[in-house]
N, C-alpha and C positions, 0 to 999 in steps of 0.2 A: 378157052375163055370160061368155060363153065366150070371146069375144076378147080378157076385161081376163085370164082367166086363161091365155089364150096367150102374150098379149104376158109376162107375170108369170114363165111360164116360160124364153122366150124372154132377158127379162132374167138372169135366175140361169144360165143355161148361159152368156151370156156371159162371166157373173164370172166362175164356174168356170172358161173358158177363159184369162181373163185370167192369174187366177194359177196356173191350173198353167204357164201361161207364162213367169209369172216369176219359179218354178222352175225350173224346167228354164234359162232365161238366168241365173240365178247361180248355179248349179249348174256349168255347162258351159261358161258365155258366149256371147253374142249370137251370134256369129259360127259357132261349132260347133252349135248345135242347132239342128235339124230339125223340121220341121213336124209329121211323123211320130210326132215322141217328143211332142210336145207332145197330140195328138190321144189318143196313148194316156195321158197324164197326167191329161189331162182328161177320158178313158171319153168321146171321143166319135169318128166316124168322121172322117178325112181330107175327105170332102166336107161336113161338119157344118161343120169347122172351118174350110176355105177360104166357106162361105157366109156366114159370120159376118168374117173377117180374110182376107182374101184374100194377105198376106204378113206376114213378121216387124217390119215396120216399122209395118203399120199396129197390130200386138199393143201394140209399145212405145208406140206413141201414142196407144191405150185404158188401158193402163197409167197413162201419163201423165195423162190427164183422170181416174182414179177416184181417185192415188193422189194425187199435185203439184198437182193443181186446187184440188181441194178446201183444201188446205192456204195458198196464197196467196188463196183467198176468202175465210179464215180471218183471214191476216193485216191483209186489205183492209178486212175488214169493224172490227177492233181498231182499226186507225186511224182509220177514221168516227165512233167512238164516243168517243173521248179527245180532250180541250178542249187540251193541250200536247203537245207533242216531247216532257217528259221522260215523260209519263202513258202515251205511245203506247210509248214502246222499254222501257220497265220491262214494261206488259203482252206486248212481242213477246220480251223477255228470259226469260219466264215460260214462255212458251208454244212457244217452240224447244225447250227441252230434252223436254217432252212428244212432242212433234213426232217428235222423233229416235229417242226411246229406245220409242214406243209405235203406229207407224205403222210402212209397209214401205217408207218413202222412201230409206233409206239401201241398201235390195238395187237400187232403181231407178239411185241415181245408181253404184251400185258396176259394175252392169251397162253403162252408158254410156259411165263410164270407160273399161274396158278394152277395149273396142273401137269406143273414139273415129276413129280414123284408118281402123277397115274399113268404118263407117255412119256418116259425117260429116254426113247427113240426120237420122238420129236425133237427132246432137246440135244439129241445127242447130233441130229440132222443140222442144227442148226448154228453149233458150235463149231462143226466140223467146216460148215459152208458159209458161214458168214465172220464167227467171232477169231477164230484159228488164224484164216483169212486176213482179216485187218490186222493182228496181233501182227502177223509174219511181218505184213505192209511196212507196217511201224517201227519194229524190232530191227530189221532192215536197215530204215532213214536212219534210225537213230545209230546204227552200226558204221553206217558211211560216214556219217554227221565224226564221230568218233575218231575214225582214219583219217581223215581231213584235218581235223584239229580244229573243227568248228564245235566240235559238242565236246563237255568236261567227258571224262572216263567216268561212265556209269552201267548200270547191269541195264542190258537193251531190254530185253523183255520185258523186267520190272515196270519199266520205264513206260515203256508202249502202255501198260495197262493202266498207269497212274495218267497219261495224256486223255485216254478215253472215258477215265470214272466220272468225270461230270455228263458225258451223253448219258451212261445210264444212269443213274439223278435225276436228268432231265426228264429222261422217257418215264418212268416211274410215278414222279413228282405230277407228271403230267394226267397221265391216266388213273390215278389211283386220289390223289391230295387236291387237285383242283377242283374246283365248282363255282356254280355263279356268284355265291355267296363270299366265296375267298380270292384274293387277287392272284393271277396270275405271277407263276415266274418268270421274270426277264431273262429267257434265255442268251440271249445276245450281249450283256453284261454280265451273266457268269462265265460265258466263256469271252470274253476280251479280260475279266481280270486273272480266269486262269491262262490266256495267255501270258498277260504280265508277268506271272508270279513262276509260272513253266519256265518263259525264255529268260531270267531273270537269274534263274537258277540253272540255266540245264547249259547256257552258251558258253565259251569261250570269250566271246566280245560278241555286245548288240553292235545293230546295223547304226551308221549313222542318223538314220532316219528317226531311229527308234531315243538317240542323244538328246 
């Protein structure tokens, strides 16, 4: 009983650590902050925190798995569940704009951005585990969709990446273009009209629903 409530602890100081890390990295950027600030961010000692993260790379790559994992197992599991291509990208059209506007994905990828060329390992971490990932997802549907005779004959991959360019817009748009001063974008009507204009283009024949 004492060990589950060690370990129990031991999990919760990680989180803590996590994100007052990524604070302090979109706060400051990757590249400018300090082990140090992050330690005191997170009320715990410099040796607490290198025993847990031993460097700033490996912070962003616990980041990555608590925040980006979970979100493509999210989407992996959406597509197991749906009998069509159009069933699967209406449900992932649903479910992105959540994603964006109620998760902390968009401080991740804004952090990664900007100091893409100083930690080309981070991004290299992150393409590999998240974006690769999704592409396959998608490249996949859209491969089946294809054999079926549900989707026109197009290049799958291409495709997968042209389905996903309005998330990153979104994330973008969000953390870099917004402020109180400027209105927000409706994310949930950019992507219902890219859905439109997607299934519009991408099907064989709409659902009747859709008539």
């Amino acid at each position: 009983m004492k060990r589950a409530i060690s370990n129990e602890a031991k999990a919760d100081k990680k989180q803590k650590i996590l994100f007052a890390a990524l604070d302090e990295f979109f706060e400051n950027g990757f590249a400018a902050t300090k082990m140090s600030n992050i330690a005191q961010n997170a009320q715990v000692s410099k040796g607490t925190l290198y025993l847990y993260f031993p460097s700033k790379e490996s912070l962003f790559e616990g980041l990555v798995e608590i925040i980006a994992l979970p979100k493509i197992q999210q989407i992996e599991q959406l597509f197991s569940t749906k009998v069509t291509v159009e069933e699967a990208l209406k449900g992932l059209f649903s479910v992105l704009p959540l994603i964006i506007r109620q998760s902390q994905l968009p401080k991740l990828i804004k952090i990664m951005i900007s100091d893409a060329f100083v930690f080309p390992n981070v991004v290299s971490f992150y393409r590999k585990n998240i974006i690769n990932r999704g592409i396959t997802a998608l490249t996949q549907l859209i491969q089946q969709g294809i054999k079926s005779g549900e989707v026109k004959t197009v290049d799958a991959e291409s495709c997968a990446r042209l389905i996903i360019a309005p998330a990153l817009l979104s994330i973008i748009w969000t953390v870099v273009f917004e402020s109180q001063s400027q209105p927000t974008l409706d994310i949930p009507a950019l992507f219902k009209q890219h859905q439109e204009i997607l299934l519009s283009a991408l099907l064989t024949q709409r659902s009747n629903h859709d008539l």
